[in-house]
N, C-alpha and C positions, 0 to 999 in steps of 0.2 A: 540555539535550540534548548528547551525548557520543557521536563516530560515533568508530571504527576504523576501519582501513584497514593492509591486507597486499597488496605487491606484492612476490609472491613467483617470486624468481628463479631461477635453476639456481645461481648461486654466492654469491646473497646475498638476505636478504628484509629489506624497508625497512616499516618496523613507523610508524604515525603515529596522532596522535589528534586530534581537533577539534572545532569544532561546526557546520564545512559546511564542503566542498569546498574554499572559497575561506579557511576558518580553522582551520589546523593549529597547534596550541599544544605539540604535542610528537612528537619523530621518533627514533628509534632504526634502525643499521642492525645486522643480524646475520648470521654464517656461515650458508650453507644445508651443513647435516649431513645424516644421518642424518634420518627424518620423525618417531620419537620423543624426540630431543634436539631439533630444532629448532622443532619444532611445540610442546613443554613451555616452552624458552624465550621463544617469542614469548608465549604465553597468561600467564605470569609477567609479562614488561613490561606487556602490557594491565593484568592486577589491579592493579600498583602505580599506573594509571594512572588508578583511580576507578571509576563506575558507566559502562557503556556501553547504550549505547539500542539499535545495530545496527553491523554491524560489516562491511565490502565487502572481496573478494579478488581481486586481480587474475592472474593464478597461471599458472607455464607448461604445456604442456600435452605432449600432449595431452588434454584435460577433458573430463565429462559435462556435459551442458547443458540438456540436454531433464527437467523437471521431472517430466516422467509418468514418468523414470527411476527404479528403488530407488537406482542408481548416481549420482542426479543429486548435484555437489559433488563429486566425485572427481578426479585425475589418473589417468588411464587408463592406456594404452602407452607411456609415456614412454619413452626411454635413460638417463633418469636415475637410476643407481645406487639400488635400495630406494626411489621413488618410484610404483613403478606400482602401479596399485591404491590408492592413500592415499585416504582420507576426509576431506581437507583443510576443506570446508565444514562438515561433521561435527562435524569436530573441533570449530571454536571455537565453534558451536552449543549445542554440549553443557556444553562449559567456562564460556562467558561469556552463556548461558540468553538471548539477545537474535538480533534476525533478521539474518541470513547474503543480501548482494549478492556473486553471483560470477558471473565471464568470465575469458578469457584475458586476459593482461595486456595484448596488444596492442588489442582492443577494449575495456579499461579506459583506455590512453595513449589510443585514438580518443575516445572520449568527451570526456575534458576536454580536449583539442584542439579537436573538435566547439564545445563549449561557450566557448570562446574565441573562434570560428569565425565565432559565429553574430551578434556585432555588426558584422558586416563581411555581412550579408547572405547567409553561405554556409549549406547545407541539407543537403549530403552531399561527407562528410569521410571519407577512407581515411588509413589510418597504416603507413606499414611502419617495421620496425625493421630495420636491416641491420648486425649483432656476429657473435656467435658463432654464432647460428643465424639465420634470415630469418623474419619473422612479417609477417602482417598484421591489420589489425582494418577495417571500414568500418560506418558509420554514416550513415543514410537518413533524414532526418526525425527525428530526436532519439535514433533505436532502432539496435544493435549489431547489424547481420546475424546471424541463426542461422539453418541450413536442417537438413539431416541430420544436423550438426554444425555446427562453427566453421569460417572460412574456414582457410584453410591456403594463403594464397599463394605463402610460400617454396616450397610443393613442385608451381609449373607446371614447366614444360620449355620455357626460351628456344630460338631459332635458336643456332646456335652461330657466336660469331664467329670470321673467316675467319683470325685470326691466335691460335685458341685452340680449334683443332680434334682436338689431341691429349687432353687431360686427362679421365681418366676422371671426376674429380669427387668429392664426399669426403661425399655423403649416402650413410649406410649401407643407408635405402631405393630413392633412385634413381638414386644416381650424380649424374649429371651434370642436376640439377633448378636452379631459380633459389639454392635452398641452397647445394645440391653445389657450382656453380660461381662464386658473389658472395659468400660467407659470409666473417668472419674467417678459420675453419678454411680454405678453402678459397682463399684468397690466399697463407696462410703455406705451404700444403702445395705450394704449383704453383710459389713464389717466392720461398720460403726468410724471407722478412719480411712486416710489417702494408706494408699499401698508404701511409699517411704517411709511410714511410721510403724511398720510391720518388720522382726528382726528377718534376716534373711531364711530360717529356718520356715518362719511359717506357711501352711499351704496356700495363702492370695500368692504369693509370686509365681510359685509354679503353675497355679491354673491359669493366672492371666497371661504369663509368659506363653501356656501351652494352646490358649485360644488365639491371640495374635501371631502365634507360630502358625498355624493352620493355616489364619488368612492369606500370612507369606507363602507357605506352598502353594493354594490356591492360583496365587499371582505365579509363582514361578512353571506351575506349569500348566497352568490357561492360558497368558498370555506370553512364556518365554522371558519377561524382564529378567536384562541381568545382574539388578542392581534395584536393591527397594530400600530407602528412604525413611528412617521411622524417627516420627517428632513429635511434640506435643507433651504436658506436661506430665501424665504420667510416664511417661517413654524415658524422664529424666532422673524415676527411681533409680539407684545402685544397681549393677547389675541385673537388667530386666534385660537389657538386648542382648547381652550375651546369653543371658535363658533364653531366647527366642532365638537367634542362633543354631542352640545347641538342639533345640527341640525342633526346627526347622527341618535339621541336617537329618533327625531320626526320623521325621516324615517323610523325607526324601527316599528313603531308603536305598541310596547310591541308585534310582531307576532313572530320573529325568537325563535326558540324551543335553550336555551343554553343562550339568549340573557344578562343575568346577569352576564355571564361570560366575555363577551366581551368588551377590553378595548383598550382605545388611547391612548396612552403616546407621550411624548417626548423622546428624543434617551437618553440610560443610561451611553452611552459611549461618548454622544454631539458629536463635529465632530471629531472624531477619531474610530468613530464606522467603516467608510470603510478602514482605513490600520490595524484595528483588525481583520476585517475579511478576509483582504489580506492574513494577518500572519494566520491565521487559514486554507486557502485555501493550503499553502505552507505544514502547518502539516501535511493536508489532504495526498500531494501529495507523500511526504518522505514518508507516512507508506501503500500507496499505496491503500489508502483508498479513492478513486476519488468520490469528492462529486456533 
């Protein structure tokens, strides 16, 4: 048995091959182009890469999900340049004639997170990613939330903090959203650099620390997670998660009913957590177990 797995990025798609989640024998990373140069290239490395059984996509969005869709397997409205609309599950369907697991990449990282998660006694797992854009994925009992679509946490709308009440914010949808205002883009544009370049004193880490603190209470007590997940490269500042943490725990104000239970981590799989859960989505899809 031979699973694929694509975690496919806005700037790079990380191409992998194995024969479970947990055993990857080969990894290629590629430019994200154009959708018919870079969709021909990756299906090129699979063939060189043997026969495949089923093949999982973890993919940014935003994507079709709902299977009663004709759309289902597509990126939809994206901003990403000649992306919208693509037929991305389609495609390697058709190429490499084997079944198609897809979700956003962020509920692909929850997954194998989740699945890491679950020796430690936990049952529901949220992921954010906080780079270049804000994502989330959450996971309930083994399964990836899907409701009308995919969750889309980057785009709540924090309180605004009281020393960061000028900046319009830099999502082209809503401004000043948990994107708009904690994202990569959205540090560099209000501060001239990434947040890592910042000594620890200055006010970027405590606001952004205190806007992705929000989001986690948010999660912690909308939907109970006892365990969220925070990755992505700003996440990799010194000392951010432990600010989010601590500003978490004040939002909490010791009221949420479970609240001992609830905890922040860093990713267990670091960046390899989303072509883990690629390969997990592909398992999913060979035993026809659609997650």
């Amino acid at each position: 048995m031979m699973l694929g797995a694509i975690e496919a990025g806005g700037t790079k798609f990380v191409l992998a091959a194995g024969t479970s989640p947990d055993v990857i024998t080969a990894r290629q990373t590629i430019p994200t182009r154009d959708p018919a140069t870079t969709l021909a290239q990756a299906a090129a490395w699979f063939a060189g890469q043997g026969q495949f059984t089923a093949i999982g996509i973890g993919s940014f969005g935003p994507i079709e999900l709902d299977r009663r869709s004709s759309r289902w397997g597509f990126i939809t409205n994206t901003p990403k340049p000649g992306w919208a609309d693509c037929d991305i599950a389609g495609y390697f369907r058709a190429r490499l004639g084997v079944p198609v697991g897809f979700d956003t990449d962020v509920n692909a990282a929850a997954l194998a997170e989740y699945a890491a998660a679950q020796g430690e006694g936990c049952s529901s797992l949220a992921y954010l990613t906080i780079g270049t854009g804000i994502g989330g994925g959450l996971v309930l009992g083994g399964k990836p939330v899907h409701g009308a679509a995919h969750p889309e946490m980057g785009h709540i709308y924090p309180r605004r903090h009281p020393l960061d009440r000028d900046f319009a914010g830099v999502c082209p949808h809503h401004g000043d959203c948990l994107e708009g205002l904690a994202s990569g883009p959205a540090i560099m544009t209000r501060w001239g650099a990434s947040l890592s370049e910042f000594p620890q004193e200055h006010p970027s880490h405590a606001i952004i620390a205190d806007y992705i603190a929000q989001a986690c209470h948010t999660l912690f007590a909308a939907v109970a997670a006892e365990r969220i997940v925070i990755g992505g490269g700003v996440a990799k500042t010194g000392g951010l998660v432990e600010r989010i943490r601590a500003r978490t725990a004040e939002l909490g104000a010791n009221y949420l009913p479970g609240s001992a239970c609830h905890h922040i981590r860093t990713p267990h799989h670091g960046d390899n957590a989303g072509i883990i859960g690629a390969m997990t989505l592909a398992n999913a899809a060979l035993s026809s177990q659609a997650l």
